[in-house]
N, C-alpha and C positions, 0 to 999 in steps of 0.2 A: 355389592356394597358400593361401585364404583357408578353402578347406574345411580342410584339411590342418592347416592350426593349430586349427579351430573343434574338430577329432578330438580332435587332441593335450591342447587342455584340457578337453574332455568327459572324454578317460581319467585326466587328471588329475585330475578331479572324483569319478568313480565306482570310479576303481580303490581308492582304501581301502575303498569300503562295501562292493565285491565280495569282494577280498580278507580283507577281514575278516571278509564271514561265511562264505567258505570256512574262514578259521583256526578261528573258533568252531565252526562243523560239527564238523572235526577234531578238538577239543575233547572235542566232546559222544561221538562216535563213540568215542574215548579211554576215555572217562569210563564208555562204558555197557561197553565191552569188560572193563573193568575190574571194573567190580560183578558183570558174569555171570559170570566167571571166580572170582571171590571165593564167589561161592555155588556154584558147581559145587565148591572146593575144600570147603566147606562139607559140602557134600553129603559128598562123598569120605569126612571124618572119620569124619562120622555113621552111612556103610554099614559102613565099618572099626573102629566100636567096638561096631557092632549081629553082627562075626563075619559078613558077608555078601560072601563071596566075589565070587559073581556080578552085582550090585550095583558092589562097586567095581573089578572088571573094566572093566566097563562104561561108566565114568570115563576111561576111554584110548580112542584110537585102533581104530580096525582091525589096524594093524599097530603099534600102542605097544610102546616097549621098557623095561624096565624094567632097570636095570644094580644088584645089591646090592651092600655094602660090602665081599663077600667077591669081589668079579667077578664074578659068577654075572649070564647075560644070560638075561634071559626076552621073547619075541615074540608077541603078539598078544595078542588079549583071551582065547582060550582056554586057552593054556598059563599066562597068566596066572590065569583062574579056576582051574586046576586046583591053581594053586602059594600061592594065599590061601587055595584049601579045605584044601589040609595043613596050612598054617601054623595055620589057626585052630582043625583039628582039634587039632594039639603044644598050642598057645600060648593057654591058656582065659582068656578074659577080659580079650582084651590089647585095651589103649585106646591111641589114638595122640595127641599134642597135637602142634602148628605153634607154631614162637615165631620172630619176626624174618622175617616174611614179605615179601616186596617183590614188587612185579610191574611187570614195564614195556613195555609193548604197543610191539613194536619194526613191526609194521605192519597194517592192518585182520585179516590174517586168523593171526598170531605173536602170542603172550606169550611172554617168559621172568619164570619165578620161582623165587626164591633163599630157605631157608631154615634151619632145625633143625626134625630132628624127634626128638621122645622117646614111645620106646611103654613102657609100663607095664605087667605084668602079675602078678597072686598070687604068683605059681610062680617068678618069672624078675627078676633084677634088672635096671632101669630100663636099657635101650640108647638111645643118644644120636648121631646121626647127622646132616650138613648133607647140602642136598641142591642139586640144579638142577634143574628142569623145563621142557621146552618144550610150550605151550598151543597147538592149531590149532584154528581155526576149520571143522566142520564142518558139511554138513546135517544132524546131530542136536545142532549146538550146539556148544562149546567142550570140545575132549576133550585129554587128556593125549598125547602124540608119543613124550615120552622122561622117563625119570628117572633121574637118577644120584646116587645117594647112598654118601656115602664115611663113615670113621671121621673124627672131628676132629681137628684137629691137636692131637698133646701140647703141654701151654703148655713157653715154655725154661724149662730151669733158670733159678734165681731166687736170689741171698744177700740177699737185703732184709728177711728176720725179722734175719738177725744184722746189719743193719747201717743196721736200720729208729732205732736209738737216736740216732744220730747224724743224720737225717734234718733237727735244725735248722739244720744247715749250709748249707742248700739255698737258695738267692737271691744278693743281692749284700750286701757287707759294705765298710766301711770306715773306717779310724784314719787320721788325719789334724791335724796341728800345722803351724804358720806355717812349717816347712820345708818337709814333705815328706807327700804322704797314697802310703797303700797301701789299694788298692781289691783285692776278692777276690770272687771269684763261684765258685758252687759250684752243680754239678748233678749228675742220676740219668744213668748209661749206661745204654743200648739192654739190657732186662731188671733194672734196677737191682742190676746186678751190683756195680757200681763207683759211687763218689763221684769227680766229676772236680772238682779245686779249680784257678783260677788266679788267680796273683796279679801285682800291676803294683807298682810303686815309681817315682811320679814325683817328682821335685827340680824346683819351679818349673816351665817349660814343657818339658819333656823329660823320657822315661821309662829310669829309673836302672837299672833290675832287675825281671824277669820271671821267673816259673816255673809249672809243671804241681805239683799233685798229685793221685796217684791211691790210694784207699783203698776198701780190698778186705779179702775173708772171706777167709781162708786154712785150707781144711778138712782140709791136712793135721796143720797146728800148732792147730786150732781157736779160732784167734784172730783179730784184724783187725788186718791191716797197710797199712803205707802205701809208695810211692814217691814221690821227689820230684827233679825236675829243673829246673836253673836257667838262666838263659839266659848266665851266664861261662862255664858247662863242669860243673857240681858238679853231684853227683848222691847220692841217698841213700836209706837205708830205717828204717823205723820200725815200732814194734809199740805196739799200743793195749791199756789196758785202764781198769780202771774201766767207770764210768756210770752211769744218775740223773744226769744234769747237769756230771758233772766226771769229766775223761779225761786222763790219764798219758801222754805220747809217749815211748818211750825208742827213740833215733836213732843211727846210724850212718853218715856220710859222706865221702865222698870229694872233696875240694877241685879246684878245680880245678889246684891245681899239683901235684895226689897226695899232698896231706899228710891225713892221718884227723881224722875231727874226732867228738866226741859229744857229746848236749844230753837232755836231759831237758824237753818239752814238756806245758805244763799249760794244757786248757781249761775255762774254769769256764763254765756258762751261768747267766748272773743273770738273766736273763728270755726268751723266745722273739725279745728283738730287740737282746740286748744278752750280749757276752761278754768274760769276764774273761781274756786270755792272758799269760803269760810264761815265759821259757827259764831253766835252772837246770841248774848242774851242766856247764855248757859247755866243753870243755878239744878242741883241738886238737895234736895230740902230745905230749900226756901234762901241755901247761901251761894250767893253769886261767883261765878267763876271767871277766869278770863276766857276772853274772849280766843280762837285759833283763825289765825290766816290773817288778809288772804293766803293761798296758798294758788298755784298753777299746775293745772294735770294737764299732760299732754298725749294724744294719742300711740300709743305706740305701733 
């Protein structure tokens, strides 16, 4: 029994020094798989801007595959030399660059690496392509498996030139008096297609009134409009214009008990944290209302 504990705290004594310098080994072994692979890539460029087919052939596998952006599968190192010597026969003076390169040695004898590549040439405008690569470890050293390079994805559609002017709307905002504040936050949608605004209206500890607004390019009317919905029921649309600093709303809404309502809204911006608003011209079936504001929201 007495051995049997003396074990137990011996491996509790030596199991971190052991374990740690197998971790650190694994480290080191990381570390160096890593750099040769860096210079083998290295390499790679440099046969492929010196035009040397058979060279960077030679950088793959025995049986490497290479997959182009068009499909096109090429197999081994020969069919590959023969399809760089054409290439570089067409494509005179083509240089290649790596940008965003990662590598991550998934076990002693695996890499994968992930990138862009752009070749260059006189003759030919610059092609731009990401790739994947898998690295194995052979007896001539760290050789290429597979490459797959595709076309990049087209970025989305984007309305953020026409709706980049209004971009100070963007954070949190709020007016507030010994009644009641209204707090308003405002962000880009997913492509900065949209401006998504919400707003709160609290009375003391309780929140009075809520709503969405959404403002957007409209590229059939080439303008910017807005949507807005509230949380009684009401719902409405708006068209913007103006800008440099100060923007016109002219509104249309629907009540919530179906009565029409229109407003004419104006925002002034008096500094990047500070904005002048108020409603004008407000009449709900056809009887005029008074007018709100100005009023001053300030960033919070």
């Amino acid at each position: 029994m007495k051995q049997l504990q003396w074990m137990v705290a011996l491996l509790a004594i030596t199991a971190p020094t052991v374990f740690g310098a197998d971790a650190k080994e694994a480290d080191n072994q990381l570390s160096e798989a890593e750099t040769a692979i860096r210079a083998a890539i290295e390499s790679y460029v440099a046969a492929f801007n010196k035009g040397d087919a058979k060279a960077v052939a030679s950088h793959w596998s025995e049986q490497g595959e290479f997959v182009t952006p068009a499909g096109q599968e090429l197999r081994g190192r020969k069919q590959l030399e023969e399809s760089f010597t054409a290439y570089f026969a067409e494509t005179k003076d083509a240089k290649i660059e790596l940008f965003d390169t990662s590598i991550r040695v998934a076990s002693p004898n695996v890499a994968l690496e992930n990138g862009t590549a752009r070749v260059v040439s006189p003759d030919a405008e610059p092609s731009v392509t990401v790739y994947k690569a898998i690295h194995v470890k052979t007896a001539e050293g760290w050789k290429i498996d597979s490459v797959r390079e595709e076309e990049p994805a087209s970025p989305p559609p984007s309305h953020y030139e026409q709706l980049k002017e209004l971009e100070w709307m963007i954070g949190e905002w709020v007016d507030a008096d010994e009644n009641a504040t209204i707090a308003t936050s405002c962000r880009w949608s997913t492509n900065n297609n949209f401006l998504i605004r919400t707003f709160r209206v609290q009375v003391e500890d309780r929140i009075d009134f809520e709503g969405t607004q959404i403002i957007g390019w409209d590229p059939s009317a080439q303008t910017i409009r807005s949507w807005l919905f509230d949380s009684d029921g009401g719902f409405g649309a708006g068209r913007w214009s103006g800008g440099e600093g100060r923007w016109t709303v002219q509104s249309l809404n629907v009540l919530p008990d179906g009565r029409r309502a229109s407003a004419t809204a104006i925002h002034e911006l008096v500094d990047e944290n500070t904005v002048r608003f108020q409603t004008i011209g407000r009449q709900v079936d056809g009887e005029l209302l008074p007018n709100i504001g100005p009023v001053t929201v300030v960033r919070q």
